[in-house]
N, C-alpha and C positions, 0 to 999 in steps of 0.2 A: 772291353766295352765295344759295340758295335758301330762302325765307324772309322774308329780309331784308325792310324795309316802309319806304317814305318815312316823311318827318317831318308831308305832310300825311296819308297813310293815320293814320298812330298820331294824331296832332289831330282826324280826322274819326272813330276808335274813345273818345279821351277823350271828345268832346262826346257819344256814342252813351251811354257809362257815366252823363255827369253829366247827361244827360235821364233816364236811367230811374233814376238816385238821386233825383232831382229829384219825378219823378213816385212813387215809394216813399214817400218822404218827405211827398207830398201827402196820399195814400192813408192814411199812417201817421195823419196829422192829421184825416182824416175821420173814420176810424173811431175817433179820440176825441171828435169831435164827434157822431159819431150815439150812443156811448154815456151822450151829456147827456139824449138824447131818451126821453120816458116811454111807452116801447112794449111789445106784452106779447113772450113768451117766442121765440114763432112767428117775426112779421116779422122783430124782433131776430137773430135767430139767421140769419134765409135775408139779411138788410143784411149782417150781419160774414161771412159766410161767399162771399157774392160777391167783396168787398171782399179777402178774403183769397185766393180763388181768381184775381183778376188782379195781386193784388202776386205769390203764385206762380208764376205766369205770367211776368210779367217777370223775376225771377231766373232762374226755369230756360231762358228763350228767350235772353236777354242773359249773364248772369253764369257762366251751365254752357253756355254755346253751341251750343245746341239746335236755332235758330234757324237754325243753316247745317249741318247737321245732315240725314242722308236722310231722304227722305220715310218709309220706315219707323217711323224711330226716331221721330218726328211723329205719326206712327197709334197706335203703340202707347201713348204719352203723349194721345194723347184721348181712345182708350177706356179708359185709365185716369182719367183724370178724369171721362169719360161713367157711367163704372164708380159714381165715390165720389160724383157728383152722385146717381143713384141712390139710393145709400143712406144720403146724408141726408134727401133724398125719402121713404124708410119709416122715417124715424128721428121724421121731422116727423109724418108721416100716423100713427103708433103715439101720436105724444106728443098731437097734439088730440087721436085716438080718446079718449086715455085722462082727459082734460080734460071731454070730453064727457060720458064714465061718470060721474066724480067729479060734473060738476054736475046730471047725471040724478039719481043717489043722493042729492043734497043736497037736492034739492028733494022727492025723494019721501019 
């Protein structure tokens, strides 16, 4: 029947799943570890958001099977994240501007 998969295909796709829960779960543990860390607004923010950008990564390549997936549908999922990388890029660059203002005014 077409389809059908050996017993070690499906054992070498289990191990595939329990590496990348594995590693989710490590990630998961970081990022409560760096929220002990006493950092300002800025780093904090571009640490969780990386951290968040490769656990996303491993569910949609692994778990939505992306990963074997055409090259198109690959392009369009990068420049979509090239995309929102951007615009936390002017999200940051708005937020010191605006940090900067605040402690110009303070001081003056």
């Amino acid at each position: 029947m077409a389809g059908e998969m050996t017993i070690e295909e499906v054992k070498k796709h289990v191990r595939v799943y329990l590496y990348v829960f594995g590693a989710l779960l490590a990630l998961t543990l970081v990022t409560v570890a760096v929220s002990r860390f006493d950092v300002s607004i800025g780093p904090a923010l571009v640490i969780a958001l990386v951290i968040a950008l490769v656990k996303g990564a491993l569910v949609a390549m692994y778990f939505m099977h992306l990963i074997s997936e055409k090259q198109v549908i690959m392009w369009v999922l990068l420049s979509a994240a090239a995309f929102l990388l951007c615009m936390f890029a002017l999200f940051i660059s708005a937020l010191v501007d605006q940090e900067q203002v605040a402690l110009l005014m303070h001081v003056a």
